[in-house]
N, C-alpha and C positions, 0 to 999 in steps of 0.2 A: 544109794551109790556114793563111791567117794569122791573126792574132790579130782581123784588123776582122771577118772570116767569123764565126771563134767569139765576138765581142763580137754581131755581127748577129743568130746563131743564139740565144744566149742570152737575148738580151735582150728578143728576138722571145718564147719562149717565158715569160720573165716576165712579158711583156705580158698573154700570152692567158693563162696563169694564174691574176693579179691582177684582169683583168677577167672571166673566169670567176666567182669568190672573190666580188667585189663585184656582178656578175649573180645567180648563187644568192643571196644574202645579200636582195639588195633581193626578188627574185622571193617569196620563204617568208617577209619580213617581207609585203610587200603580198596574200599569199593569204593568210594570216594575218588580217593589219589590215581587209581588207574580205569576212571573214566567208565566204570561200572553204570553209576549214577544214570550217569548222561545217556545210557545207551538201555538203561531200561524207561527211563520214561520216553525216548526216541519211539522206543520199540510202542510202547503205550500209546501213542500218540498218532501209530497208523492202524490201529483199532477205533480208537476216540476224540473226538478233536475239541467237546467241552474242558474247558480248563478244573474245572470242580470235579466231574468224574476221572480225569488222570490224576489228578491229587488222590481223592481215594482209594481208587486203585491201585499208586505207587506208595501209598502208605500200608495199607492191606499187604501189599505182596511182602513190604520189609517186614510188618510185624507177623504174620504167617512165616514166613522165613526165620525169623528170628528164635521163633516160639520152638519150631521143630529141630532148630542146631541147638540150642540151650535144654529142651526138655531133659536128656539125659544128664543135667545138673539139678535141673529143677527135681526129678524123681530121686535121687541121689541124697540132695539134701533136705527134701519136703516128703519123701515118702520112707525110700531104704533108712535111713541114717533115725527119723523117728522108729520108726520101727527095732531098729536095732539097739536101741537104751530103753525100750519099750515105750516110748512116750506118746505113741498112735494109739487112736481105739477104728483106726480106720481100715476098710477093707482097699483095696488096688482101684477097684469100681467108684466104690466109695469117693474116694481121693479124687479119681478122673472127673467125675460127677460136680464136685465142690468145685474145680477146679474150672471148669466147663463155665457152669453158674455165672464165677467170678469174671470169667471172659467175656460174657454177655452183658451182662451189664455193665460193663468196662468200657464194651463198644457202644452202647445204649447211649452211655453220657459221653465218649470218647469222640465218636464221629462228629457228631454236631457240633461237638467244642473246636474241633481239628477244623470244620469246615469255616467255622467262623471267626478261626485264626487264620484261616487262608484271605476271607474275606476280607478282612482288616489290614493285611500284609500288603492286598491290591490297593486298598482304598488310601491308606496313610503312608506307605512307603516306611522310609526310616524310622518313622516313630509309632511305628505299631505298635510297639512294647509299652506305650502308655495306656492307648483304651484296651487293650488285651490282657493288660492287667489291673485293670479296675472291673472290666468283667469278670476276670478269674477271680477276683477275691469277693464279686458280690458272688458267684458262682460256688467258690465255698463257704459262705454262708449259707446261702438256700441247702447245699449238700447237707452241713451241720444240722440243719433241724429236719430234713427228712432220714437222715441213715435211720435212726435208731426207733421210727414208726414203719418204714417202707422196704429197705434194705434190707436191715438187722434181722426181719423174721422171716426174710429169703433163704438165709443161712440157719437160724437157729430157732429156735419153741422158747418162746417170750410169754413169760407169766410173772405175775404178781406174787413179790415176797408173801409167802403163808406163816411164818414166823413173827409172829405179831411182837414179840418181846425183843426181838434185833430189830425189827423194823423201828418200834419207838426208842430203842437206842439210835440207833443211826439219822432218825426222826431230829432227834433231841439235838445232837452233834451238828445235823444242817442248822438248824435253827439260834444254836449258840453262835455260830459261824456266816449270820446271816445270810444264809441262802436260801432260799424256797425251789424245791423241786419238787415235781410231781408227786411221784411216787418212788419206789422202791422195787425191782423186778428182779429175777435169777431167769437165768436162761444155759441150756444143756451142753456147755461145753465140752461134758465129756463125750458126746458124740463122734468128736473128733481127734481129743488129746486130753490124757493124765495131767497135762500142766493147771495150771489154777491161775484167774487171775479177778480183776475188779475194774470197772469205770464209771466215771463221767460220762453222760453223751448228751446231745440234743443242745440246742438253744432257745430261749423262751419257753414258747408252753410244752414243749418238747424234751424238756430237762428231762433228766431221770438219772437213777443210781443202777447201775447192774453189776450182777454179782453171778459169777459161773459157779453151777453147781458144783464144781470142783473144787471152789472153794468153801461154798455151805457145806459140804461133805466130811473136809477134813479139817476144817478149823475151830476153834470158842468162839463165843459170841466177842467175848475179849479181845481174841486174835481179829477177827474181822474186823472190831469195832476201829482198832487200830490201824488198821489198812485205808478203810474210809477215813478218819482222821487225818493220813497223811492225805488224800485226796481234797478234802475241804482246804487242806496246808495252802495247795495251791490258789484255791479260793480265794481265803483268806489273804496271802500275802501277791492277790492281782497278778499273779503269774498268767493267768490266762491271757489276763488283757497285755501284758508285758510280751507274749509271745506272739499275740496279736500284728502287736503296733511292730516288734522285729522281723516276724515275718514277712509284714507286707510290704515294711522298709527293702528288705532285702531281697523281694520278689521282683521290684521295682528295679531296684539298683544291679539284680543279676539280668532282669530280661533288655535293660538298656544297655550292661555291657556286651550282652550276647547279641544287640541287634547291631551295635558300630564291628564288632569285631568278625561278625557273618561278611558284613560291609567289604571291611579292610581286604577281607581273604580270599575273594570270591576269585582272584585274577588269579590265586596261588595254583588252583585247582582248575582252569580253565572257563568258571562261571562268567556270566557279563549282568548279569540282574540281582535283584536280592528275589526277587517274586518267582524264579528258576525253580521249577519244584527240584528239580536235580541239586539243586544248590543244598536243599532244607536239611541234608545231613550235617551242613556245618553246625548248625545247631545245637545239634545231638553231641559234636567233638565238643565244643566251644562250653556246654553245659557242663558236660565232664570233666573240664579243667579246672572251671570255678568253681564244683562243689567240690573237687580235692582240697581247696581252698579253706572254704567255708565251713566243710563238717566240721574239723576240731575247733571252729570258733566256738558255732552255734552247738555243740556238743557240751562244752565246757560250760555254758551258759545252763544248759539244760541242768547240767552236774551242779549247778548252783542251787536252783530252784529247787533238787529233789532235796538236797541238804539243810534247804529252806522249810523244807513239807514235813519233811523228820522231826525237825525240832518241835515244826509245829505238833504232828504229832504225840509226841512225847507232853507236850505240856498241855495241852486241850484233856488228854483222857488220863495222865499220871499214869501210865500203865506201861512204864517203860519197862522192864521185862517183856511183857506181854509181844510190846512189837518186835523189838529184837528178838523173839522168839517167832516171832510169825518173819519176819525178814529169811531167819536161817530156815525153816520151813520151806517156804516159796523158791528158796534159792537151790534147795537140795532137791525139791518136788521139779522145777520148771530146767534141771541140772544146769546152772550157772554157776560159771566159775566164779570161786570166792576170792582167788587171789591171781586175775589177769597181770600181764607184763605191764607194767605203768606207760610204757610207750602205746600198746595195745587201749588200755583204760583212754590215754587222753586222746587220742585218733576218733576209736571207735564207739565208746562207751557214752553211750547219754545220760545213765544211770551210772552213779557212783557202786565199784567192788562191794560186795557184801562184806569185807573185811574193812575198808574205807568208811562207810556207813555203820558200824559197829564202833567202831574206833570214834567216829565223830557224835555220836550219843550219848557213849558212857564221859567223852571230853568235854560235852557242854554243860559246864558245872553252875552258869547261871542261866537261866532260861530266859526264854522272850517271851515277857506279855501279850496277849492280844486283846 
């Protein structure tokens, strides 16, 4: 496909995005603002008069409610709009199916966590946002090391690289890059989409490399070897931990601004507690404002690090053709646009334009050691 298909597909999906983003946004300020809120947990509350079961049940109804006013976005741009650049290998069943899964075990880890953010909200008041979020980051930790044994072959058929000659390539690259990870695995993404891609996953003894057979399918051992190279990049130059230490800076720093300014505003909207489940959509507004905020920070940071992985790339395997030919591959296979609007790029984009990352390769005329 050409670049106008993958500008059209893109851009298409921005749209319905953005306007999704700014529909829920107006939707939960306005059920909020004219007393919605208040009048459905009212309502909840001459049914049920435990405080834990009205939390659940007024969180259940928005996100049930929610799921069924969006789904016709969600189908749109998760099922039609693949479908129509061919990029599904998915049936409607299918999709529903995958989709369903994901729901379940969403609530699996969701409830419990929501219940015991309720708890925390009673117990400490204002400063909830600190042991709430010392739990949430031991909370994703533990997640990190079970996804990719527990999770992962929920969704997908988890096997051991059989390619014994890419593996001790890739073998070799961990190793130069000192890392030690398990093993080496591929798993069937074409199941669900033509696109191709590579990760990281797990922590500690749970590490591991995966590689979708979408991309053992169509790429050289060359081309892959390059892909995981950039992956090690991050390795290498402690991005992980870097993102670490930012994110949880920033996890902090967002749930204490959301918990003073839940505070502030509670009078705006007719609330008198913060513990008001009727309240808890401020939240939800109050989050939305700060991550308009944040993305292009923490984006542009991100657009750092991959520019940081390239290089490394490039100088760990000398096969710099090689990646920039797997870069325009991935970007023409996964249809991403090569030349987004640079306001677009610095908003949205985590990953630097394929033509930006092209441009900054062939420009790094002295390389960095590792």
């Amino acid at each position: 496909m050409n670049n106008s298909q993958a500008k059209k597909y893109s851009n298409t999906k921005l749209a319905f995005s953005i306007s999704e983003t700014i529909l829920s946004f107006v939707l939960l300020f306005l059920f909020t603002f004219l007393g919605l809120s208040i009048r459905l947990e009212m309502y909840i509350r001459t049914i049920l008069s435990n405080n834990y079961a009205v939390f659940i049940i007024y969180v259940l109804v928005l996100a049930i409610s929610s799921a069924i006013l969006f789904s016709p976005f969600n189908y749109y741009t998760d099922f039609y709009l693949e479908h129509k650049y061919n990029l599904s290998n998915q049936s409607f069943l299918k999709w529903i199916w995958e989709g369903s899964k994901a729901a379940m075990i969403g609530a699996a880890f969701g409830i419990p966590l929501l219940m015991l953010f309720y708890y925390i909200l009673q117990k400490f008041g204002i400063i909830w946002w600190l042991p709430f979020g010392i739990i949430l980051f031991i909370f994703s930790v533990v997640l990190a090391q079970i996804v990719p044994v527990l999770i992962l072959p929920l969704f997908y058929k988890v096997t051991l690289l059989e390619n014994e000659s890419l593996k001790e390539k890739i073998m070799h690259l961990c190793k130069n890059a000192g890392l030690k990870v398990g093993s080496v695995f591929k798993f069937d993404m074409s199941k669900n989409t033509k696109k191709a891609n590579a990760a990281f996953t797990g922590l500690g003894r749970t590490k591991r490399i995966l590689l979708g057979d979408t991309l053992l399918d169509n790429y050289s051992e060359d081309e892959i070897e390059t892909v995981i190279a950039h992956e090690l990049g991050h390795y290498k130059k402690k991005h992980i931990i870097k993102n670490i230490i930012i994110g949880t800076l920033s996890s902090f720093l967002t749930f204490y601004l959301i918990a003073h300014l839940h505070r502030i505003s509670l009078s705006w909207f007719g609330f008198t507690a913060i513990t008001q489940i009727s309240s808890l959509p401020l939240l939800g507004l109050w989050t939305a404002i700060i991550g308009l905020i944040e993305t292009p920070l923490s984006n542009s940071i991100s657009r750092k690090f991959e520019y940081e992985a390239d290089n490394y790339a490039v100088t760990s395997t000398q096969k710099t053709e090689a990646f920039i030919k797997t870069l325009e591959k991935l970007t023409d296979q996964n249809l991403g646009d090569r030349e987004p609007h640079p306001l677009v790029e610095w908003f949205f984009y985590s990953h630097p334009s394929i033509k930006n990352r092209i441009a900054y390769i062939k420009s790094a005329s002295t390389p960095i050691n590792y």
